[in-house]
C-alpha positions as CSV (number, residue, x, y, z in Angstrom):
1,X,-11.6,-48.4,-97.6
2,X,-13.3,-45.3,-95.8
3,X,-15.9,-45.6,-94.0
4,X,-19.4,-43.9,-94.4
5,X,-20.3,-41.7,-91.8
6,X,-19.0,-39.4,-89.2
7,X,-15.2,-40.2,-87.9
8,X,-15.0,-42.4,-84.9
9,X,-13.7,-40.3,-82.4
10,X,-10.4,-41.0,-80.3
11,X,-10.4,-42.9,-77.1
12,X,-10.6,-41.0,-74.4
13,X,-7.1,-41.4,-72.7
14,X,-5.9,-40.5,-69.5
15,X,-3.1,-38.0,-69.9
16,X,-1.0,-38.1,-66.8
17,X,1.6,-35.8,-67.8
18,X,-1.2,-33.0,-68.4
19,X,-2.8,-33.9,-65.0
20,X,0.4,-34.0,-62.9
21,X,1.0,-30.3,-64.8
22,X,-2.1,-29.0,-63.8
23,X,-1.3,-30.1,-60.3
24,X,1.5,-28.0,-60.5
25,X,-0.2,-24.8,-62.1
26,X,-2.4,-25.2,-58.4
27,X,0.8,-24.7,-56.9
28,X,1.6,-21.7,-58.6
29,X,-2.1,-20.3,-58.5
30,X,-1.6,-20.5,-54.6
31,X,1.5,-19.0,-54.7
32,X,-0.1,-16.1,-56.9
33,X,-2.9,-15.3,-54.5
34,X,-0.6,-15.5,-51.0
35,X,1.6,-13.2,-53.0
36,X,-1.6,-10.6,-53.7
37,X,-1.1,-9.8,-49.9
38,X,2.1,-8.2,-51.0
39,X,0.4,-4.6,-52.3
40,X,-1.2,-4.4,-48.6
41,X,0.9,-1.9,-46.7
42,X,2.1,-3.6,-43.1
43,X,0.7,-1.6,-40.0
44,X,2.2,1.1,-38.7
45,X,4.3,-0.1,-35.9
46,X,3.9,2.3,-32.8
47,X,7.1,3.4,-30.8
48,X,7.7,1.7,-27.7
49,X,8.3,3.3,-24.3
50,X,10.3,0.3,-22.7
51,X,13.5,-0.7,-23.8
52,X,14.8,-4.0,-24.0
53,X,18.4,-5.4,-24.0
54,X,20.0,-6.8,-27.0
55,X,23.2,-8.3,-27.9
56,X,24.4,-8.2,-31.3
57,X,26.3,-11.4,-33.4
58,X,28.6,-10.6,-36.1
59,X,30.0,-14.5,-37.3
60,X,33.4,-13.5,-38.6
61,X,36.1,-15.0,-40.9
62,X,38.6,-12.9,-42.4
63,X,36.5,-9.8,-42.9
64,X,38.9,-6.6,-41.9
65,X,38.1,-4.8,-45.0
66,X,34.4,-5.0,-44.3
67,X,33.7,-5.5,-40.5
68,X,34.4,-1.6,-39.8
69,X,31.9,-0.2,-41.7
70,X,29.6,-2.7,-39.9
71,X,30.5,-1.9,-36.3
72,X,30.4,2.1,-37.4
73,X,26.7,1.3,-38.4
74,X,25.3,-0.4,-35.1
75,X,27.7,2.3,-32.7
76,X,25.3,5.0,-34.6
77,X,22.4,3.4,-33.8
78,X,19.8,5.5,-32.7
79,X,19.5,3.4,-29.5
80,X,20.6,3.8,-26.0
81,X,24.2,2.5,-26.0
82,X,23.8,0.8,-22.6
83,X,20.9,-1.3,-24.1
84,X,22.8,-3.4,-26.6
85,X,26.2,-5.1,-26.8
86,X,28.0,-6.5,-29.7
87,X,30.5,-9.5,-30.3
88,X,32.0,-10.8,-32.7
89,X,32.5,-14.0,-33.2
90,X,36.0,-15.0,-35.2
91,X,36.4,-18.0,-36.9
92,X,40.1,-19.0,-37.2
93,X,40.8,-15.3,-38.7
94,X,44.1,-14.7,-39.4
95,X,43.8,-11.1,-40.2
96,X,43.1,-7.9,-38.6
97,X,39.6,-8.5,-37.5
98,X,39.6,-9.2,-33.9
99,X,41.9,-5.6,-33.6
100,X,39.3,-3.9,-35.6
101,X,36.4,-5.5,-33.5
102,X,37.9,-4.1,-30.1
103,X,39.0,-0.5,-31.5
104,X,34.9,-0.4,-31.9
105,X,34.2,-2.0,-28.0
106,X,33.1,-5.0,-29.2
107,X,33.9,-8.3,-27.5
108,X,35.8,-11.1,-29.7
109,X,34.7,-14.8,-29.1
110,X,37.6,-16.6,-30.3
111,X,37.1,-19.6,-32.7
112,X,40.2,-21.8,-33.9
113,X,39.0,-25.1,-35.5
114,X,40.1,-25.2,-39.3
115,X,38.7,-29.0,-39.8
116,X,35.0,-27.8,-39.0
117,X,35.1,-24.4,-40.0
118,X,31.2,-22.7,-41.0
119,X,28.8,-19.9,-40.2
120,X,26.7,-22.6,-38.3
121,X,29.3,-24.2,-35.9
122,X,30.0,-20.7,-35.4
123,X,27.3,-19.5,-34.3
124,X,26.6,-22.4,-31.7
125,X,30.6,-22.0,-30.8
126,X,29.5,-18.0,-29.8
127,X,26.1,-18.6,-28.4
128,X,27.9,-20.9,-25.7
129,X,30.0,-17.8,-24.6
130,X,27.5,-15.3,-24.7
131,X,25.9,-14.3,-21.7
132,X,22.5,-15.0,-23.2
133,X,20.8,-14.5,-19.7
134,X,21.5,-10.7,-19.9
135,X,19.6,-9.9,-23.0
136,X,15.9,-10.2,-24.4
137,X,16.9,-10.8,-27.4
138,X,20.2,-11.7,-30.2
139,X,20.1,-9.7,-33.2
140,X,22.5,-11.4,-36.0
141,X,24.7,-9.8,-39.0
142,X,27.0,-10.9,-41.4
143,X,30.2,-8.4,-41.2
144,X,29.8,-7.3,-44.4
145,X,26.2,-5.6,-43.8
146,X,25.0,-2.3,-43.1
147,X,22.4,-1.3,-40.4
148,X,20.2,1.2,-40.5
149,X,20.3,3.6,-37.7
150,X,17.1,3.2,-36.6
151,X,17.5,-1.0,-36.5
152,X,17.2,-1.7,-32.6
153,X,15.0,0.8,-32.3
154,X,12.3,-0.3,-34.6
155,X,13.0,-3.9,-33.5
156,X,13.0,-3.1,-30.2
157,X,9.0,-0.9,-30.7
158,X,7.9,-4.7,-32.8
159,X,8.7,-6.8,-29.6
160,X,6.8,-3.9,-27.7
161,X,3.8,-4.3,-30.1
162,X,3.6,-8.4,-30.3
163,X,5.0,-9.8,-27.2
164,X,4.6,-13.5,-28.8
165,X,7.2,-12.7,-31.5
166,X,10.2,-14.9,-30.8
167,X,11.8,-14.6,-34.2
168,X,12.1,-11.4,-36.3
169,X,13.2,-11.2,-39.7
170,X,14.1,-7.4,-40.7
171,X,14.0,-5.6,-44.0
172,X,17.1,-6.7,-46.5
173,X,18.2,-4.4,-49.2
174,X,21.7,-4.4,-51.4
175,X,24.3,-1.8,-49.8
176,X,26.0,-2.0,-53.8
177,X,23.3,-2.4,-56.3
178,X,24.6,-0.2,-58.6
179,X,28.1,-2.4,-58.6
180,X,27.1,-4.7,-61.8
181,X,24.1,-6.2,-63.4
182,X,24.5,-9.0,-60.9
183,X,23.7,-6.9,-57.9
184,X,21.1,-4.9,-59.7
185,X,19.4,-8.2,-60.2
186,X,19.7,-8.9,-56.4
187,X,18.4,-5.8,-55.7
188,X,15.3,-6.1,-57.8
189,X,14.9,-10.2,-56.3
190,X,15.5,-8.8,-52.8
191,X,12.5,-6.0,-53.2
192,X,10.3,-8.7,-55.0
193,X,11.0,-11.3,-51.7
194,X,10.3,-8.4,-49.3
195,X,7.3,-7.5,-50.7
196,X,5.7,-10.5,-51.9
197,X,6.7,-13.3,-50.2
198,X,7.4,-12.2,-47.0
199,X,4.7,-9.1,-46.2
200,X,2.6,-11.0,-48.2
201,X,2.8,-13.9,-45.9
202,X,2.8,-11.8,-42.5
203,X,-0.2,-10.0,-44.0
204,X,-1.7,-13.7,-44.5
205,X,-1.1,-14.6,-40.7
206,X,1.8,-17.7,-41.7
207,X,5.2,-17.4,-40.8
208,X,8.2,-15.2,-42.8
209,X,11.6,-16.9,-43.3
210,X,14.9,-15.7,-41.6
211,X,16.9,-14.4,-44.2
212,X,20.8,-15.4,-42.4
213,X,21.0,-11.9,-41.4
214,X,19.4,-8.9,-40.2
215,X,17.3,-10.9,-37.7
216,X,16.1,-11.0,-34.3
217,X,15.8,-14.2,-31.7
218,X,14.4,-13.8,-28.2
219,X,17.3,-15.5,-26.5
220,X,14.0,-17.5,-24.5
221,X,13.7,-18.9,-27.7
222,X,17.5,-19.9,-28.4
223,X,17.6,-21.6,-24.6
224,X,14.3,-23.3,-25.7
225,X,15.4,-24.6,-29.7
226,X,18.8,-24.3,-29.3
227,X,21.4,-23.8,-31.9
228,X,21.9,-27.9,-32.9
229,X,21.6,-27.2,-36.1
230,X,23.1,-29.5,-39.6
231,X,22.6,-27.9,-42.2
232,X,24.5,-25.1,-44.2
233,X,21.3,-22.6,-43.6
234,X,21.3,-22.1,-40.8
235,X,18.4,-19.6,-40.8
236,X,16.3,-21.9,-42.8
237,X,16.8,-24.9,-40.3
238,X,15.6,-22.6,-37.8
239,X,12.9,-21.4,-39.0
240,X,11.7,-24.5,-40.1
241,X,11.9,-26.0,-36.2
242,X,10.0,-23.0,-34.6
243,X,7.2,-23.6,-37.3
244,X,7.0,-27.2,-36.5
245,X,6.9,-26.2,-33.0
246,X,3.9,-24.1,-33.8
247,X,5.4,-21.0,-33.9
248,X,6.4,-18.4,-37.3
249,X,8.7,-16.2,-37.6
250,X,7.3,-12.6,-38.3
251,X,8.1,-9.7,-40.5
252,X,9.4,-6.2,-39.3
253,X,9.2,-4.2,-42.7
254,X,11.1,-1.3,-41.0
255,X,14.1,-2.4,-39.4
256,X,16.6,-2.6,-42.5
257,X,19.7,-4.1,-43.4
258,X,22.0,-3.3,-46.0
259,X,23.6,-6.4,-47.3
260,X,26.7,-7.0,-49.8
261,X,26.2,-8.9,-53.2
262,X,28.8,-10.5,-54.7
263,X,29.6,-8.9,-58.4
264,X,30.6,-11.9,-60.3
265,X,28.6,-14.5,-61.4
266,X,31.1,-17.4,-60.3
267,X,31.1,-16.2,-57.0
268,X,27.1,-15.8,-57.0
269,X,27.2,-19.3,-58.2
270,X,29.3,-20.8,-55.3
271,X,27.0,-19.1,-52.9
272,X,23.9,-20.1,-54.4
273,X,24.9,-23.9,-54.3
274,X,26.4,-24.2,-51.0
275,X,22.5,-22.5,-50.3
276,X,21.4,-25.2,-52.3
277,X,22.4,-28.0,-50.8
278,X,21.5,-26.2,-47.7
279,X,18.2,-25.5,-48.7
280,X,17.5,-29.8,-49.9
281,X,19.1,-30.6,-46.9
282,X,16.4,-28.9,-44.5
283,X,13.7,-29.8,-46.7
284,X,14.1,-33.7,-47.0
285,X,15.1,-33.7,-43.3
286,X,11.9,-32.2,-42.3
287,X,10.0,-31.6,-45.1
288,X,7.6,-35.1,-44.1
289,X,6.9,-33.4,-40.8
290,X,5.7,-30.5,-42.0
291,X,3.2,-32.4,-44.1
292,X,2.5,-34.8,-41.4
293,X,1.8,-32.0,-38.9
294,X,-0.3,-30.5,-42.1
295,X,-2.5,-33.6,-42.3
296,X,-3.3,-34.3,-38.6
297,X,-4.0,-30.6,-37.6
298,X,-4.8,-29.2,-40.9
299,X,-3.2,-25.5,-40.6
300,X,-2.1,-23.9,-43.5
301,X,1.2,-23.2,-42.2
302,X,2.8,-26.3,-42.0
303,X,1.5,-27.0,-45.7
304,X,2.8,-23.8,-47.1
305,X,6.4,-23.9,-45.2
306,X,6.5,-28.0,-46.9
307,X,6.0,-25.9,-50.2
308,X,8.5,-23.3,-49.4
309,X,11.4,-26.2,-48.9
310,X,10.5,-28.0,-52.0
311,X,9.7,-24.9,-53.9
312,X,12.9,-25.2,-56.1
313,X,12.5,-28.4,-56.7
314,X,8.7,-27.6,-57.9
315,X,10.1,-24.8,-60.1
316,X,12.3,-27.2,-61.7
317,X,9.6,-30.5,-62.3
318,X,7.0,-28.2,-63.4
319,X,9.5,-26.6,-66.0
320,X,10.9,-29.6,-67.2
321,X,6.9,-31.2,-67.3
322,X,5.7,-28.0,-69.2
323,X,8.9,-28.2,-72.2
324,X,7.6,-31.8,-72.4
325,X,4.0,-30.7,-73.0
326,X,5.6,-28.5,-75.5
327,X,7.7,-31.1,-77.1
328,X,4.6,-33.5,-77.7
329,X,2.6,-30.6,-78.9
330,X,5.3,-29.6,-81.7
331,X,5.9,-33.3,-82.7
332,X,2.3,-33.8,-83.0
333,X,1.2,-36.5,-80.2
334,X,0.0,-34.6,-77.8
335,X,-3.7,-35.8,-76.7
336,X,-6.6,-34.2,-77.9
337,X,-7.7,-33.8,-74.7
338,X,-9.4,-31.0,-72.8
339,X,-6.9,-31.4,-69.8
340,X,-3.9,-31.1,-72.1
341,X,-5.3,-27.2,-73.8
342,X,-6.4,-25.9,-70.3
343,X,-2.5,-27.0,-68.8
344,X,-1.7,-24.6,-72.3
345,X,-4.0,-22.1,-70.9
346,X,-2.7,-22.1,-67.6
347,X,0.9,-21.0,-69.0
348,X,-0.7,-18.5,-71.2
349,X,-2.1,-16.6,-68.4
């Protein structure tokens, strides 16, 4: 039997799964406006009239076909040769590597542990040998970059221009982005990263993140952190342990670095999860810090490098949460709830 009158309207249920989506939607809002920064130009940086010393790290296993076009790049650098040294650092290589490295007056650190081979014990393994007392400052490539000639030179006028800068992240670019559609599709994520993520985060005043190469450390810094690091990102770990030591890592827009892409997807896919588990490992190991150092200072920047750890992790919830939303909506049981529509409005826009 109906009954006379106007319907009795639905209980007015809490719908969780719309609330913890608009909680995500926040996330991305704040990500949106951080990333506005990005269409601000950075300042010009002015040239420096001191020089300091640097001395250049090239981790190395096995990379004779690529390491000479490397070396060539920093022995053109438009940089007083007596300023800079370089060494490479090879990791049980059993190619020509260490020959090519001294035809180019490098120095070879010698590495021969097969059991615990890695970029990161590497690393430590050359820092140990390295004279880091003679230098202001370590400048790091992989052996398969490119650097532009003006590199030291324009890191060199950003340490002249902020003295408190003890970590440096330079500009990365492809050297073959025209190769296949997988580099063209680095290429186009590398200039989206540069520009808004991490300009648009210097421009904000909170710290960049070193990219693995194409970087700068005050070796001050290096004595002070050292290189004990676990995980298989290395740059990540460390940049995560000078921001909970209440420093950043800046952002030199114009010292570049030309870095090789893989062209196949399987290889891109072995890279991306050994960067993966990397990039989890960091952020559960100090990921609670971060927010803990968030909650008892409350500075922005120890909130916003706890979202950059877990930002995969966010992509992938709030993904899986909105195809959910979806799923109830096309079956028909979705709430007829305010919170529910403006979680569909926040996807629209």
């Amino acid at each position: 039997m109906q009954w006379p009158g106007p319907p009795i309207p639905e209980p007015n249920h809490f719908d969780f799964l719309g609330t913890i989506l608009i909680l995500f939607y926040l996330y991305w809002l704040y990500e949106t406006i951080v990333s506005l920064r990005g269409f601000f130009a950075p300042a010009p940086l002015p040239r420096a009239t001191t020089f300091h010393r640097f001395g250049i790290l090239i981790p190395a296993h096995n990379e004779e076909k690529v390491i000479g076009s490397l070396l060539e790049s920093l022995k053109e650098q438009n940089y007083p040769d007596s300023y800079f040294d370089i060494y490479v650092a090879c990791d049980s290589c059993t190619d020509a590597t260490p020959q090519i490295a001294r035809t180019y007056g490098a120095s070879v650190i010698t590495r021969h542990d097969p059991q615990n081979p890695g970029k990161t014990k590497n690393i430590k393994f050359a820092l140990s040998r390295i004279p880091l007392q003679e230098y202001d400052a370590i400048a790091i490539f992989d052996a398969d970059n490119l650097a532009h000639p003006d590199f030291l030179a324009r890191m060199n006028d950003y340490l002249a221009a902020h003295p408190e800068a003890e970590a440096i992240q330079g500009y990365l670019d492809t050297k073959n982005s025209h190769d296949s559609w997988l580099t063209r599709a680095y290429t186009l994520a590398y200039w989206y990263t540069n520009r808004f993520w991490q300009l648009a985060r210097a421009n904000w005043g909170l710290s960049a993140t070193l990219g693995g190469t194409g970087l700068l450390i005050r070796t001050s810094c290096i004595r002070r952190l050292g290189w004990n690091l676990q995980s298989l990102t290395e740059d990540l770990e460390f940049s995560t342990k000078l921001v909970l030591e209440g420093g950043k890592v800046h952002w030199n827009e114009w010292a570049i670095t030309y870095d090789e892409k893989p062209l196949f997807y399987r290889y891109s896919h072995r890279q991306r999860m050994r960067w993966m588990q990397g990039h989890y490992f960091v952020a559960w190991q100090y990921g609670p810090k971060l927010l803990y150092k968030f909650f008892v200072t409350l500075k922005i920047q120890y909130l916003d490098y706890f979202l950059y750890l877990f930002n995969p992790l966010l992509i992938a919830l709030s993904s899986t949460l909105l195809f959910a939303q979806l799923g109830r909506l096309a079956l028909g049981t979705a709430p007829r709830q305010p919170l529910f529509w403006l979680s569909w409005l926040f996807l629209v826009l």
